[in-house]
C-alpha positions, 0 to 999 in steps of 0.5 A, a space after each residue: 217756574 213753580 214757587 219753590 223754583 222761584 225762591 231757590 233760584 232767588 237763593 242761587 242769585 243771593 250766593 252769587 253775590 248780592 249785597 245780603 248773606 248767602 247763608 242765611 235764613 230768609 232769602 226772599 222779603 215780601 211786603 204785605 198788604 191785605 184787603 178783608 172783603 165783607 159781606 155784611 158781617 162775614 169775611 167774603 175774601 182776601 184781597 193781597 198785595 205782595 211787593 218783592 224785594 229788589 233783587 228777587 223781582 230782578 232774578 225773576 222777571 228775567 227773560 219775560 220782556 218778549 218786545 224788548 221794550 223795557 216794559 214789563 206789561 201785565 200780558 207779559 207777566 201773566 203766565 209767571 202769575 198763573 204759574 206761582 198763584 198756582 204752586 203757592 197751594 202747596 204753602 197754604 199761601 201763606 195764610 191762615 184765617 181761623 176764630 182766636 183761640 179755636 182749634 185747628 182742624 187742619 182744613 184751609 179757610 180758603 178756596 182757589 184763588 183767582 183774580 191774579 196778576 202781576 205788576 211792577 212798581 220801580 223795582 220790584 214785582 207785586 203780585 196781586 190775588 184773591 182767596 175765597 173765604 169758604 170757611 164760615 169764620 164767626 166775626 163776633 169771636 173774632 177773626 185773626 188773618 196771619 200771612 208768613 212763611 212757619 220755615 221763615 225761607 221767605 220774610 213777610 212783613 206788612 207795609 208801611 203803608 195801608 198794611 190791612 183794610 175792610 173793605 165793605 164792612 159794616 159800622 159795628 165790624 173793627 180791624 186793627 194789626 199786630 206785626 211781627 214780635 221778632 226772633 231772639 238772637 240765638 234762634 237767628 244765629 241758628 238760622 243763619 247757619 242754615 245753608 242757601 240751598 235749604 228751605 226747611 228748617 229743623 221743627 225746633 226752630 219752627 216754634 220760634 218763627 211763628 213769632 214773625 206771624 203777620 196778624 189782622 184781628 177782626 170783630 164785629 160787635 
């Protein structure tokens, strides 16, 4: 199932009953972790962590317990990893790296990604994948990393917990996070009128949901 069948058959479920507003914007919630993986002072790959909230993960790992052993194995949820790992190209997955304050070319910073799978934790899916870094990002400008969804159909916000790590990074290279700033009352009211069953939200609207970008700074002195 593509990801965009995923997210509205998640919606589908939330009108069905669930404990949340049917109606409003957004309808699915994903927990962020992100590992920026170094070699010497230049941004290999991303490493991300996305947990999914309950009652997404429950619609979405329906069916895939193939021995009904109650245990979803990592060879069970595979084939669901591949085929969303897959179909999140058509939203850029979600994130954008670039230099602080440099023009956007329209190009991706990332290649295929690859080393992907899911997991469960309680409750919830997490889906665990890489992206290449193909673009040369200069870390002595620094780097800024964002992972949301610009039509706010899906909430990113990063964890608690370890929210943003480098990974072999060298001493003179630093990290620090900024989290999302929130939407004021009136643009969450209009969001809330959008109906279950649309994901796009009005370009309008978009201005003000870049506000709910998750950001990892990084520079290297």
């Amino acid at each position: 199932m593509p990801f965009r069948s995923w997210l509205l058959a998640s919606a589908f479920l939330v009108s069905c009953g669930l404990s949340f507003s049917a109606q409003a914007h957004p309808h699915v919630w994903v927990s962020v972790q992100s590992e920026l993986v170094m070699d010497g002072q230049k941004i290999k790959a991303i490493n991300h962590t996305w947990t999914f909230d309950e009652a997404f993960s429950a619609f979405a790992s329906q069916g895939l317990d193939e021995d009904d052993d109650g245990v979803l194995t990592r060879e069970e949820l595979q084939p669901l990893a591949q085929v969303n790992v897959e179909s999140l190209s058509e939203y850029g997955y979600f994130s954008d790296l670039s230099e602080k304050g440099a023009p956007d070319t329209g190009k991706s910073a990332f290649g295929e990604p690859h080393d992907y799978w899911l997991s469960v934790s309680g409750d919830q899916l997490v889906l665990h994948f890489t992206l290449p870094v193909v673009a040369d990002i200069d870390t002595h400008k620094e780097a800024v990393l964002d992972v949301y969804d610009p039509s706010f159909f899906v909430d990113f916000a990063f964890a608690d917990k370890n929210p943003a790590k480098l990974v072999n990074a060298p001493s003179n290279c630093h990290a620090r996070i900024e989290r999302p700033k929130g939407l004021d009352d009136d643009v969450a009211s209009q969001l809330a009128a959008i109906p279950a069953d649309q994901r796009d939200i009005p370009s309008d609207l978009m201005q003000f949901t870049v506000a709910m970008a998750n950001q990892v700074f990084l520079k290297c002195d």
